[in-house]
N, C-alpha and C positions, 0 to 999 in steps of 0.2 A: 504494500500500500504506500502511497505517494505518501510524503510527509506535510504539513500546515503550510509551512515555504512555500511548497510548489504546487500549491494546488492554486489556479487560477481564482483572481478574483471575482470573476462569473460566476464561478463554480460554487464558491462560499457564499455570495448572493443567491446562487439557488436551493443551496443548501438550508440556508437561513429563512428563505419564504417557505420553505417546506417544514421547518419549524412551527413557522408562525402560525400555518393551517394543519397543526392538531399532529405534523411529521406525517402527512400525505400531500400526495398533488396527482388527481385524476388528470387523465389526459385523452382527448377522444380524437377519435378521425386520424385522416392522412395526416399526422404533422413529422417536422423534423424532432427523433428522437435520441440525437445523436452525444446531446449532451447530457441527458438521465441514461443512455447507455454506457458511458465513459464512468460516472460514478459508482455507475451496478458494475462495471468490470473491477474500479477498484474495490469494491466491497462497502459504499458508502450505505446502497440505498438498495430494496427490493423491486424489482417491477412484477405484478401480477394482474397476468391477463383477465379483464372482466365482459371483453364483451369480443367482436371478430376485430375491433381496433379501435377498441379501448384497453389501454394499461393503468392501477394504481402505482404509484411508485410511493413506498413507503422507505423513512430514517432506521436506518441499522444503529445499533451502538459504537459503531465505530465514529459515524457520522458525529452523534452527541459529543465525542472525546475530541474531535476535531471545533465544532463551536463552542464548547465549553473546558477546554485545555486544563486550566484550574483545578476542573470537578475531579478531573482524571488522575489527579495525583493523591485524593485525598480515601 
């Protein structure tokens, strides 16, 4: 897994909205999925298919150790 450093700031911004709605972010339709599939390869976030193209992507715990670094020590 990537370390805090080099995880794009995109990436922490999407990480962080998917906090803020409850650690999901449904996604329907054709879109590009290219960057909640980069986080599932590192191990951040789950995607689970709920419909023929629809995915949830839900926060793993690694995820939380990356926005809340502090918690992670204690």
């Amino acid at each position: 897994m990537r370390t805090v450093m080099k995880l794009e700031q995109d990436a922490i911004r999407l990480l962080q909205s998917m906090q803020r709605s409850d650690g999901r972010k449904y996604t329907a339709g054709a879109i590009d999925r290219s960057r909640y599939e980069l986080l599932e390869q590192e191990g951040l976030i789950q995607g689970t298919r709920v419909g023929p193209t629809d995915i949830v992507y839900t926060l793993l715990p690694a995820a939380e150790k990356i926005l809340h670094p502090s918690d992670a020590l204690h």
